[in-house]
N, C-alpha and C positions, 0 to 999 in steps of 0.2 A: 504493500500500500504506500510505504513513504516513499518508493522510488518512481511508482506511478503518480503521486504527489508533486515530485519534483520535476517530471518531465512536462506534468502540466503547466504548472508555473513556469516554467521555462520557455517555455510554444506561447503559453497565452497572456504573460504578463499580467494587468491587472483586470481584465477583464476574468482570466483565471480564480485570481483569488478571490474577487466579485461573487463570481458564479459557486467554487468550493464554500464561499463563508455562509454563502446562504441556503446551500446542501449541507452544512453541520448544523445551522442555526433550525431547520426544519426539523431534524432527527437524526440525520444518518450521519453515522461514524467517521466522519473527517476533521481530522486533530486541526486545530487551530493553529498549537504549538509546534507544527511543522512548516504551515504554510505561511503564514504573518511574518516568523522569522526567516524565510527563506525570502521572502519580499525584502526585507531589511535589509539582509544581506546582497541581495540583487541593486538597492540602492545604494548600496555603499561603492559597488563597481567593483567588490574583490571577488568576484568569481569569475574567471574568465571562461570568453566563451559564450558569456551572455547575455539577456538585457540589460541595459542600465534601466531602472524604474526608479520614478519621483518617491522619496520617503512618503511624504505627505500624502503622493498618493496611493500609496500600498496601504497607511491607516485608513485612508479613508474610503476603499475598495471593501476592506477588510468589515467598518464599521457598518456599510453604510447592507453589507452583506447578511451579516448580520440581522440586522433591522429588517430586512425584508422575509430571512426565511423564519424570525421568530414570528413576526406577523401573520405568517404562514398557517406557522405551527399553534399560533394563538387563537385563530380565524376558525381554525380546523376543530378545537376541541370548543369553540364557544357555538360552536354549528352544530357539531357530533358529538361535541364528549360525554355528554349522558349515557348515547347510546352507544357506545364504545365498551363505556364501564358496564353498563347491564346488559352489553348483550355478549361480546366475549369475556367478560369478565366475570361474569355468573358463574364459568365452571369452574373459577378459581375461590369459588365463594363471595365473590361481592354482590352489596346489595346496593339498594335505596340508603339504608343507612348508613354504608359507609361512603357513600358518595353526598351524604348530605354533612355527614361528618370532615372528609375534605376538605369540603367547601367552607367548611366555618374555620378549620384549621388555616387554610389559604387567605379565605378574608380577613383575618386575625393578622396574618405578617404579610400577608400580600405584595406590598409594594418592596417591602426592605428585600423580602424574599427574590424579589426580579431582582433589583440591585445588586447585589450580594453574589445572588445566582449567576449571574455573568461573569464572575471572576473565580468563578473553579472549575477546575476543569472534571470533566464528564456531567456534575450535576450545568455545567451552565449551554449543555446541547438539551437538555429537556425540560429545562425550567420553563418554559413559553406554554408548554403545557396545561400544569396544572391552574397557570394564570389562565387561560380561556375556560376554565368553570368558574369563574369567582365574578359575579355582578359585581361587585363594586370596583373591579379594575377597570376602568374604561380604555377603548383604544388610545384616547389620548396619552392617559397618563401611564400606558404601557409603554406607548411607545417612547416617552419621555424618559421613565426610569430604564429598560432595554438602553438606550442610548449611550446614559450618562453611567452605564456599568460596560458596555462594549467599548467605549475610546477608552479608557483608561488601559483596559486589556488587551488592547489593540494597540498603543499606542507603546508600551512597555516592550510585549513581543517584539513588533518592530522596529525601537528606537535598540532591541536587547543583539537582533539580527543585524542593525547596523554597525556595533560596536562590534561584534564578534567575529563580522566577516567571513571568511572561508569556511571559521567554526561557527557557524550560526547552528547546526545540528545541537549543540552542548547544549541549546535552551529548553528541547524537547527534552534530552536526557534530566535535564537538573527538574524539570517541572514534573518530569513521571512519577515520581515515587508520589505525589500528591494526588495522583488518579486514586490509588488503593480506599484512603481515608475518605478520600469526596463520594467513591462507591459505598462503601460503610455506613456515610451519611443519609447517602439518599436508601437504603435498604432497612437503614433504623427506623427512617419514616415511615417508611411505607410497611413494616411489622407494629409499629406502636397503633399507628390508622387505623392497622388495618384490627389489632384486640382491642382496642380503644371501643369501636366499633363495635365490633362485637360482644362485648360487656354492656352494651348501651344497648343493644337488640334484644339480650338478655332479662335486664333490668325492665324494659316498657313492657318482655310477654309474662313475666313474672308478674 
């Protein structure tokens, strides 16, 4: 994957990382921390052999990527997400309840939650998610708080790719070990939701 990563960015410059950011931003598994910093590194001019690309415009390929596939991914579950959850979800055990329990959970951090969300890696490809079942996120202020957690993370990777140069790979390496924990996190949630849940289903047929 990363070397098919790199040939793209390579061929398509920032239309490239455009198009990758907002295929990770939607769902699907394309690291951020390879492609942003390989943008950086392509602006800085130490790889020879290939494009030179604007800094400024690889963050802003990057953010603006972003922004469109969580929109996406935000549009998608505030259209479907109910019946996502109850209809494949059912034979995982979920109900009404626990989908109504989400939602209160979501509405409760909501916003800090998108913020926040964007700056870890693995939870910030699915956070756009659970925002599309939460009424009181509105698109606007979605897309406000998405925003103002993508440049920062964008801006880091690529300012990280520009110092590094040749070695812009080192930033994926250094940021991996924090996949592990952000997975733990989003798996704690989604186990506490989900007996939380289930205790509260318990309690109303008692």
């Amino acid at each position: 994957m990363a070397q098919l990563l790199i040939h793209l960015v390579n061929a398509g410059g920032l239309l490239a990382i455009l198009v990758l950011m907002t295929a990770e931003s939607a769902g699907l598994p394309i690291s951020s921390e390879i492609v942003v910093p390989l943008g950086g590194a392509l602006a800085s001019g130490a790889i020879a052999g290939s494009a030179h690309l604007s800094f400024w415009g690889v963050v802003a390929a990057a953010t603006v990527g972003n922004l469109v596939g969580s929109l996406v991914a935000y549009a998608l579950t505030r259209r479907y997400g109910a019946q996502v959850i109850l209809g494949p979800g059912r034979h995982v055990g979920l109900d009404h309840g626990h989908l109504a329990l989400a939602e209160r959970f979501f509405d409760r951090f909501g916003l800090a939650a998108v913020f926040f969300g964007r700056l870890l890696p693995v939870v910030r490809t699915y956070i756009s998610f659970p925002a599309g079942l939460s009424r009181r996120i509105t698109p606007g202020r979605f897309t406000v708080f998405t925003l103002a957690g993508a440049l920062p993370w964008n801006l880091g990777l690529a300012f990280a790719g520009l110092k590094l140069g040749d070695n812009w790979s080192n930033v994926e390496k250094a940021l991996g070990p924090l996949t592990i924990p952000a997975a733990i996190v989003v798996v704690a949630v989604v186990v506490v939701v989900y007996f939380a849940g289930k205790r509260v289903l318990e309690r109303e047929a008692g």
